[in-house]
C-alpha positions in Angstrom: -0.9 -17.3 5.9 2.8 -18.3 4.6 4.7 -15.3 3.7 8.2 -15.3 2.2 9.6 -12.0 2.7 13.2 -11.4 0.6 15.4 -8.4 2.2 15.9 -8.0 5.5 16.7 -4.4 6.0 14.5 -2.1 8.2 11.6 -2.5 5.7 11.8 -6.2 5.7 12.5 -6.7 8.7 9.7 -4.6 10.3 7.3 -6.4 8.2 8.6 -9.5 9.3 8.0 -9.0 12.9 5.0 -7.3 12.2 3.5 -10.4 10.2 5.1 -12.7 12.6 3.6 -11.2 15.2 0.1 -11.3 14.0 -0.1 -15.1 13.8 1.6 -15.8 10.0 4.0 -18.2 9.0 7.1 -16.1 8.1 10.2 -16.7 6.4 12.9 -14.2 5.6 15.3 -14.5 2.8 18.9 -11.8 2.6 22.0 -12.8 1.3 24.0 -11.5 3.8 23.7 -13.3 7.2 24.7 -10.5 9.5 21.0 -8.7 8.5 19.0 -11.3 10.1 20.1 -9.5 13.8 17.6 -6.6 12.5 15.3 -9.5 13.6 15.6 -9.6 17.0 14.8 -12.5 19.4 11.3 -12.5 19.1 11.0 -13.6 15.5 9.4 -16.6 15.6 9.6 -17.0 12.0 12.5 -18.8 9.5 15.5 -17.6 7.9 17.2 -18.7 4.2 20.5 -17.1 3.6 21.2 -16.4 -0.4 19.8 -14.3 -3.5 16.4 -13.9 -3.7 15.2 -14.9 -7.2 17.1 -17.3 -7.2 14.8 -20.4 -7.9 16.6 -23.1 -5.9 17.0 -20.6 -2.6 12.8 -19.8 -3.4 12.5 -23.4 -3.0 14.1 -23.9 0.0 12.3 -21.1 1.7 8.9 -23.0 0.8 7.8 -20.8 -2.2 5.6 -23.7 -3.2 3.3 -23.8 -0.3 3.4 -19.8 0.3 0.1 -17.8 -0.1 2.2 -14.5 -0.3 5.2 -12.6 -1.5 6.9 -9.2 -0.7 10.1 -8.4 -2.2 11.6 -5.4 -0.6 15.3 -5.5 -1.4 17.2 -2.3 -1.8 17.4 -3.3 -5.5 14.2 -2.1 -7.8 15.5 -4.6 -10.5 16.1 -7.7 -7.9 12.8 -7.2 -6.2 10.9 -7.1 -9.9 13.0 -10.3 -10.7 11.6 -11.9 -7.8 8.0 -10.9 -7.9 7.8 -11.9 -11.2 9.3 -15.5 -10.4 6.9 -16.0 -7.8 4.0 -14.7 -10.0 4.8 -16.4 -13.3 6.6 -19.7 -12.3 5.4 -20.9 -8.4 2.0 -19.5 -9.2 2.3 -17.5 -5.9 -1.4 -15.9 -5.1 0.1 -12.6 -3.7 3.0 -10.8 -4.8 4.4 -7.5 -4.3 7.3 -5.5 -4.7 9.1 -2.1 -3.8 10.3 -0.5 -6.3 11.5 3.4 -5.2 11.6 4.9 -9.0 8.1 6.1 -9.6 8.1 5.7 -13.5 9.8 2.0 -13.4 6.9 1.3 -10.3 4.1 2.5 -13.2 5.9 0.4 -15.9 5.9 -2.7 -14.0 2.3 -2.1 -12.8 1.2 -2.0 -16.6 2.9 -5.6 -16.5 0.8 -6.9 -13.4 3.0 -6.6 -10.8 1.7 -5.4 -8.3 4.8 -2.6 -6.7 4.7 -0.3 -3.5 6.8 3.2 -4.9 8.3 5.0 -1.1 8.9 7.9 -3.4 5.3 8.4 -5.3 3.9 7.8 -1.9 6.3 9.8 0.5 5.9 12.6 -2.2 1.7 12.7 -1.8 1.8 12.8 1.8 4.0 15.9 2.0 1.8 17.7 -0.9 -1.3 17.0 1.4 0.7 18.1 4.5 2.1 21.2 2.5 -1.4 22.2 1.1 -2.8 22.8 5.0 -5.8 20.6 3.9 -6.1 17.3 6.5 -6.9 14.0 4.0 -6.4 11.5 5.8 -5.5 7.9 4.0 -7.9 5.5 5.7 -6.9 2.6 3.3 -4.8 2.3 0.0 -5.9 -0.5 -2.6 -3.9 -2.1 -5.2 -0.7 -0.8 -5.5 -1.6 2.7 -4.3 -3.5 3.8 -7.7 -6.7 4.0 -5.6 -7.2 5.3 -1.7 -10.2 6.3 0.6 -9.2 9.2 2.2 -10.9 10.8 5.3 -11.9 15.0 5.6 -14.3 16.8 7.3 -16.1 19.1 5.4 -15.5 22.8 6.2 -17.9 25.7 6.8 -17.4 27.2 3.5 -18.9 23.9 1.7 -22.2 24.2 3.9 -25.0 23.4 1.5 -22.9 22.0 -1.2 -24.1 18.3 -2.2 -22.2 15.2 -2.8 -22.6 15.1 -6.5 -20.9 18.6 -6.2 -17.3 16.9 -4.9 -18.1 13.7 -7.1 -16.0 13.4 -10.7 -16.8 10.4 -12.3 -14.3 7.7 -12.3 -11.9 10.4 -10.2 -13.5 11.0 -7.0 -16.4 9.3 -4.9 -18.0 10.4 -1.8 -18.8 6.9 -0.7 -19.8 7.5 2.7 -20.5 10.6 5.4 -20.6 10.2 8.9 -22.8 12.8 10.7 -23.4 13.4 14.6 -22.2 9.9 15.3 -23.9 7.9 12.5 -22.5 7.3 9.5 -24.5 6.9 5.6 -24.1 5.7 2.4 -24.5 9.1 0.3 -26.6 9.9 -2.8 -26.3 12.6 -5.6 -28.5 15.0 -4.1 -27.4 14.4 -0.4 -26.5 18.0 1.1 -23.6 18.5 3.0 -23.5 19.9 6.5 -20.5 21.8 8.0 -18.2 18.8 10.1 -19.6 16.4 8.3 -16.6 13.5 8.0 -16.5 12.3 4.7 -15.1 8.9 3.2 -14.0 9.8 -0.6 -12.7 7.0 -2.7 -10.2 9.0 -4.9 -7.4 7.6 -7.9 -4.2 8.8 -6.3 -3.3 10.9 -9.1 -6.7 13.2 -8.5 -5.8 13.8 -4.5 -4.7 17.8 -5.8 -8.1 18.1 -6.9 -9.6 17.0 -3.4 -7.5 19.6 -1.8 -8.6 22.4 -4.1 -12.0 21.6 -3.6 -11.9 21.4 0.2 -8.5 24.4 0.6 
């Protein structure tokens, strides 16, 4: 896969190496030289030096052959400029962007670009933490509207059934993994104490998870 990365600071750069690293074609666009050091020597990958949306420095960077597109600039407005460039004008397949205000990341979301928010995410994690009930994010899809979180269920829900923790088009129990083997769930299936659950859940419904399983 080609990958055009645009900011390299410790986000950037980390994905960088870690794309890099794993076989892609990478190529890193800042427009300050000195932050390609954050680097290192074993980048294997290209560097452009300039602005980011800026369509000439795109083109140099290969924005016309790349297959994806992460702009993580510490600027929310620079990093929408560019997704949207990529997205609208060089047609590029996958494009996303950080933006750390939560309300502009919904905004821009309702537009079609797809946006990473540090602070909406950073923010869930410590209400899990803080609520003393252990979901674990097994995988986040989209832009972070929808996860599949991990728990086991506790003593207290012995006997409860999976249509009891299901709210339609909220929360899913989509799979339950019980003395080593794991199956697909239905309505009526009861629930045994330590029983690891799989529950695909909108990220705005995680507070109900927790009271359910506090």
């Amino acid at each position: 896969m080609r990958v055009i990365i645009i900011g390299c600071g410790r986000v950037g750069s980390l994905l960088a190496q870690d794309l890099s690293m794993n076989g892609h074609e990478v190529t890193v666009i800042d427009q300050d030289p000195l932050a390609f050091e954050n680097l290192g020597q074993a980048f294997k990958g290209k560097t452009v030096e300039g602005v980011g949306f800026d369509r000439e420095v795109l083109t140099t960077a290969g924005i016309q052959q790349a297959d994806a597109l992460a702009a993580v600039t510490a600027s929310d407005e620079a990093n929408v400029v560019a997704a949207r460039i990529a997205r609208q004008v060089f047609r590029v397949p996958r494009v996303a962007a950080r933006v750390y205000e939560p309300r502009k990341a919904e905004i821009y979301r309702r537009l079609g670009i797809q946006t990473i928010s540090p602070v909406s995410l950073g923010a869930s994690r410590l209400a899990e933490l803080l609520s003393f009930v252990h979901l674990e994010t097994q995988t986040v899809l989209g832009s972070g509207e929808v996860e599949i979180v991990e728990v086991e269920l506790p003593q207290a829900l012995e006997g409860r059934t999976a249509g009891d923790i299901n709210i339609p088009g909220q929360v899913q129990v989509v799979s339950v993994t019980r003395a080593g083997q794991t199956f697909i769930p239905i309505s009526s299936t009861v629930l045994q104490t330590g029983d690891l659950l799989h529950i695909v859940v909108e990220e705005e419904h995680r507070d109900q998870i927790a009271m359910i399983f506090k």
